[in-house]
C-alpha positions as CSV (number, residue, x, y, z in Angstrom):
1,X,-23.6,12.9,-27.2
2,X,-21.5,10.2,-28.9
3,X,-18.5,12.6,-28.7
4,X,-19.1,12.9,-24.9
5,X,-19.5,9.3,-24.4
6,X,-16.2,8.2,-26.8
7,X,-14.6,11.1,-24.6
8,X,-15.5,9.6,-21.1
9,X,-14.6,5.9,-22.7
10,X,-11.3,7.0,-23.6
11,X,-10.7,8.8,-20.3
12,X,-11.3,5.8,-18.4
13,X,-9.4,4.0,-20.6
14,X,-5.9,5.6,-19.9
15,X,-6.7,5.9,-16.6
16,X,-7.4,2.2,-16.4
17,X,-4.1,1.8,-18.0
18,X,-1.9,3.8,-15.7
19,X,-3.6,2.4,-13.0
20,X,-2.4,-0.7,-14.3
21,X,0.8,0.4,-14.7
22,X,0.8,1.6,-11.5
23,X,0.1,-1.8,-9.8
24,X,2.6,-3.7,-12.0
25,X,5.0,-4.5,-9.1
26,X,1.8,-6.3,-6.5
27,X,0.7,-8.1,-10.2
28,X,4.1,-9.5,-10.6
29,X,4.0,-10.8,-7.6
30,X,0.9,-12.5,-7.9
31,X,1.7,-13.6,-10.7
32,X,4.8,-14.9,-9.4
33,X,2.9,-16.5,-6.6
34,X,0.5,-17.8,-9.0
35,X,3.3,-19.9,-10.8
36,X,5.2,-21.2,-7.6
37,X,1.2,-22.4,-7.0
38,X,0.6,-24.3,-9.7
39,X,4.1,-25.9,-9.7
40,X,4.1,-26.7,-6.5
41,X,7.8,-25.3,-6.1
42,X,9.2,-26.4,-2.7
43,X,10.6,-23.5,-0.7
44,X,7.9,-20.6,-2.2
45,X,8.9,-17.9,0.3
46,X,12.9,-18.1,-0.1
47,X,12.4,-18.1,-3.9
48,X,9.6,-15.2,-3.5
49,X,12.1,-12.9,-1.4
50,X,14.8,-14.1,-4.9
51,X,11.6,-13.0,-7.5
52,X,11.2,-9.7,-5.6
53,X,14.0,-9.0,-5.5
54,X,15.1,-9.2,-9.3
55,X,11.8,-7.8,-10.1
56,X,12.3,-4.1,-8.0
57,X,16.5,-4.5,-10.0
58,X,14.6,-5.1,-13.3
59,X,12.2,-2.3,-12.7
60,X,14.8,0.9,-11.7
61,X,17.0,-0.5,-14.2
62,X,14.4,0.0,-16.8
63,X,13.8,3.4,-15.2
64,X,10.0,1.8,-14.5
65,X,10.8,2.8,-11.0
66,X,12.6,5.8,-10.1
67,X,15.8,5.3,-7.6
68,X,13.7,7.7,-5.0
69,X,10.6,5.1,-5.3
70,X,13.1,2.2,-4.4
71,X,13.8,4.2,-1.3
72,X,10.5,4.6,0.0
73,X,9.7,0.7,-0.9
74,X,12.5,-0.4,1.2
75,X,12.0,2.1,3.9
76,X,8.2,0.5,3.9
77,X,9.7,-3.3,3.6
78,X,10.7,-2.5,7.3
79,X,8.3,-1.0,8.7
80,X,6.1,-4.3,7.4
81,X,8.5,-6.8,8.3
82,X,8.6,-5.5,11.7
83,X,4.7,-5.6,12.2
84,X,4.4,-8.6,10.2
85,X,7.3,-10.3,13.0
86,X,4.9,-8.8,16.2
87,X,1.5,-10.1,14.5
88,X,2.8,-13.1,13.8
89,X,4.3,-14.0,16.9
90,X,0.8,-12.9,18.4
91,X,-0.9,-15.1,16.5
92,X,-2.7,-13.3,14.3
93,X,-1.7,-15.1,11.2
94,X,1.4,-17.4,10.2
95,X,3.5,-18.3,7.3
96,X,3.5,-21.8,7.7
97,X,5.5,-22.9,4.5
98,X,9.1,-24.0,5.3
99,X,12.0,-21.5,4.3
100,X,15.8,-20.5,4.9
101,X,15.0,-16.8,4.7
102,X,12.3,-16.7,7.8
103,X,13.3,-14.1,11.2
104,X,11.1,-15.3,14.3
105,X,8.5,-16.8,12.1
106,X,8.1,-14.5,9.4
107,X,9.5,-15.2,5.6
108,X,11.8,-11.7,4.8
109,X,9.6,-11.2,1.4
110,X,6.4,-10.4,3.1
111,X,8.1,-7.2,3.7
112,X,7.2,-6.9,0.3
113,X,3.7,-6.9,0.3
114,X,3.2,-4.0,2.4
115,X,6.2,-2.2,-0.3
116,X,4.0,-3.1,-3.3
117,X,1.5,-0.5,-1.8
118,X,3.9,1.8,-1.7
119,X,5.1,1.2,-4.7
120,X,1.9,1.5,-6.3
121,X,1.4,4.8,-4.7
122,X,4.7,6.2,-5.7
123,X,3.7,5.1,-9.7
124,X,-0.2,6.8,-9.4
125,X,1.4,9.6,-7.3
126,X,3.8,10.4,-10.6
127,X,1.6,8.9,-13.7
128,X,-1.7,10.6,-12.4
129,X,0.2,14.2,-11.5
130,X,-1.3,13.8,-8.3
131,X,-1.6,16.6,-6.0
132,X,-3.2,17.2,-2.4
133,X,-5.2,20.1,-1.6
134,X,-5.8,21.5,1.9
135,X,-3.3,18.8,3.9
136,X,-3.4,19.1,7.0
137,X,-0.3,20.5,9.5
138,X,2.1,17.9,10.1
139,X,1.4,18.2,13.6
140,X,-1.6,16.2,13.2
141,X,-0.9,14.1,10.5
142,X,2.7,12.6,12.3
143,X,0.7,11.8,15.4
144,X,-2.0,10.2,14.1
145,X,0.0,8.0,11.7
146,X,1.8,6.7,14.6
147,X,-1.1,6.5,16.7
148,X,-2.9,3.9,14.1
149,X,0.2,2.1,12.9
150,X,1.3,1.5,16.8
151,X,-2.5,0.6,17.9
152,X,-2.3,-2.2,15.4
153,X,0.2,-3.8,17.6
154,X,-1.2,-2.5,21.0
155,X,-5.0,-3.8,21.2
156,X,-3.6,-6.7,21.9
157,X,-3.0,-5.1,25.5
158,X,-5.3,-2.5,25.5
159,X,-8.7,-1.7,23.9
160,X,-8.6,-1.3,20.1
161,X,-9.4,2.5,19.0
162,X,-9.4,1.9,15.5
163,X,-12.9,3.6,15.2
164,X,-12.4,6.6,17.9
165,X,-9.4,7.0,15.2
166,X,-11.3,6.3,12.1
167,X,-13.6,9.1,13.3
168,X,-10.6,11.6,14.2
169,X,-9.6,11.1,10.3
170,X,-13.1,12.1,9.1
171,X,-12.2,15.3,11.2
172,X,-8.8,16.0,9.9
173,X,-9.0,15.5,6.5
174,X,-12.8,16.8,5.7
175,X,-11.5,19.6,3.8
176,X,-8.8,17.9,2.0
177,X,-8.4,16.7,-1.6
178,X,-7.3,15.0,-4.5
179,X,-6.4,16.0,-7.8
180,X,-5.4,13.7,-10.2
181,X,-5.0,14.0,-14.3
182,X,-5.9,11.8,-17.0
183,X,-4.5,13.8,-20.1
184,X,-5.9,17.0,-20.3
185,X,-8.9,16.7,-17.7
186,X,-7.9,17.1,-13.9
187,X,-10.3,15.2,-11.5
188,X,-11.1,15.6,-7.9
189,X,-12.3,13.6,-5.3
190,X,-11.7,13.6,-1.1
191,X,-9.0,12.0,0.2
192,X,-11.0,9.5,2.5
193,X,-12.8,8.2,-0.3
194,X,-9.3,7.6,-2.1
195,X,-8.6,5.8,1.2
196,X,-11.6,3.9,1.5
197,X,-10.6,2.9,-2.3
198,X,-7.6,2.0,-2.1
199,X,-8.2,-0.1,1.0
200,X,-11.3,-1.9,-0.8
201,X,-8.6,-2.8,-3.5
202,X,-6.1,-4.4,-1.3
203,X,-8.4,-6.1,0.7
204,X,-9.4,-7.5,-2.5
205,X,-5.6,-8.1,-3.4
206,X,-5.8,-10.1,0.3
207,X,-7.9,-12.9,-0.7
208,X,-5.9,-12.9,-4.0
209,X,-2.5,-13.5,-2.1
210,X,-3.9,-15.7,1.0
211,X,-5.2,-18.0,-1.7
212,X,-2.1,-18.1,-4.1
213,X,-0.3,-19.1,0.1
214,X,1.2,-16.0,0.6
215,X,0.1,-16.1,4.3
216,X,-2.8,-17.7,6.1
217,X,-4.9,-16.5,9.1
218,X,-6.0,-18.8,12.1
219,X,-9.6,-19.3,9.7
220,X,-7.9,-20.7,6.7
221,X,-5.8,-23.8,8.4
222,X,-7.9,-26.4,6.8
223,X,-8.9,-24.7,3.9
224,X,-9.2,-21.6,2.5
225,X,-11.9,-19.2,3.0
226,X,-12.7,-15.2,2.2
227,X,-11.1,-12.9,4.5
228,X,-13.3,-11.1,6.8
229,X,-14.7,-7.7,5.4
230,X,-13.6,-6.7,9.0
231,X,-10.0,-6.3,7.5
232,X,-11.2,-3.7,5.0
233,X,-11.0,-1.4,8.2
234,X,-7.5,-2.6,9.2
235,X,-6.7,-2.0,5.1
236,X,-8.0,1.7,5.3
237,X,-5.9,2.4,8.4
238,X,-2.5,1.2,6.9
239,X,-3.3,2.7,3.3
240,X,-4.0,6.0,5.6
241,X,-0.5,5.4,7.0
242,X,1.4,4.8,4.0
243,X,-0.1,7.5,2.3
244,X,0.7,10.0,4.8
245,X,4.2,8.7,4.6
246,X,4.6,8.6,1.2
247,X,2.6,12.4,0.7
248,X,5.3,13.7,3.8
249,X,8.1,12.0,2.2
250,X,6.8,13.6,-1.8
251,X,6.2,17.0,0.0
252,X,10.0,16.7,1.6
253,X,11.8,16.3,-1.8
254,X,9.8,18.7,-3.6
255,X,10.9,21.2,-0.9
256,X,14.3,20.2,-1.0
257,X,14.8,20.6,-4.8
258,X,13.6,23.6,-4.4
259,X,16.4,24.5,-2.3
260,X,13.9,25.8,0.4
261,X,12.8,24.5,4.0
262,X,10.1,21.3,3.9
263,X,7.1,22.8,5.1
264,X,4.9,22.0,7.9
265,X,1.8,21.5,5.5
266,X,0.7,21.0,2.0
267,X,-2.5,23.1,2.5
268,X,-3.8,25.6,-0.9
């Protein structure tokens, strides 16, 4: 029994620690945030885009990051920046800090934010040996990603179908899976749950970063307040869509160094 229970301690241990080390590029910036906060720096997103920056040079140069990491972290610094430019300009939140380095309203380091999920799934993806069982065909995956990342942006116009899609995930994915290892021991769980997770987390990361002034919504103009757990669903639709990115883009370069064909699906 005590063997069983130092066992399970340690386990959770290291996997506490490489989770950690996982989410060491959305911690700096945090941290980073935290700083600029308490100093009261004038011009916090210009010198936030500077941080980030020198933080992703520090991390590949240290070999922290791989180079093929740093191209999926810029690749999703664009596909934020260019939500972040339509929400903003819709009104759905604003970055109301002065700054040089700001396109049509929006600072160019909350690119960023949305890359520091990716990046943390890049550094779980290779510390935890993950691996997806049962993935579905790409022709269902690709659609639906685009679906949810363009009906962000189009329920402004038209109704929102971010539950008729929630519910077309539970329907793709209920066979697949997750393995992941923590020394030895491989683990399982579903992949919607590791969505649902993931999303919880960065909602709570939300609140961290819209307290530190790293945006603000409409709610938070006098003074700051939760965000809504209404953005937990937004959360678990854009962690779906950077993780089917990121699982295409890790199923691609395997494929490739392979020398074969990327293949339509990553099913057992």
């Amino acid at each position: 029994m005590v063997k069983t229970l130092q066992l399970q301690t340690g386990q959770l241990f290291m996997f506490g620690y490489q989770q950690a080390l996982s989410c060491l590029f959305p911690a700096l910036i945090f941290a980073s945030l935290a700083i600029l906060k308490v100093f009261d720096v004038p011009y916090t997103y210009d010198v936030m885009l500077v941080v980030c920056l020198l933080i992703q040079w520090i991390m590949v140069k240290t070999g922290l990051e791989t180079r093929d990491e740093l191209k999926v972290i810029c690749l999703f610094h664009l596909i934020g920046l260019a939500l972040e430019i339509f929400k903003v300009n819709m009104g759905s939140w604003s970055y109301p800090q002065e700054a040089w380095t700001k396109v049509w309203g929006v600072p160019l380091y909350s690119g960023f934010m949305y890359a520091s999920v990716a990046s943390y799934l890049c550094q779980a993806w290779r510390r935890l040996h993950v691996q997806i069982h049962h993935w579905p065909s790409s022709w269902l995956t690709v659609p639906t990603g685009a679906a949810i990342y363009l009906n962000f942006m189009t329920h402004h116009y038209i109704a929102d179908l971010r539950w008729v899609l929630t519910a077309l995930l539970f329907i793709i994915f209920f066979r697949s899976a997750v393995t992941f290892r923590v020394r030895a021991i491989t683990y399982r769980m579903p992949v919607i749950l590791s969505f649902f997770l993931i999303g919880f987390f960065v909602w709570l990361a939300e609140n961290i970063a819209t307290y530190l002034g790293a945006w603000q919504y409409p709610n938070q103009r006098e003074a700051w307040s939760m965000v809504s757990l209404g953005k937990m669903s937004s959360w678990f639709l854009l962690v779906i869509v950077s993780f089917l990115i990121v699982a295409q883009l890790k199923h691609v370069k395997s494929s490739e160094s392979r020398g074969q064909e990327p293949p339509v699906s990553a099913s057992d």
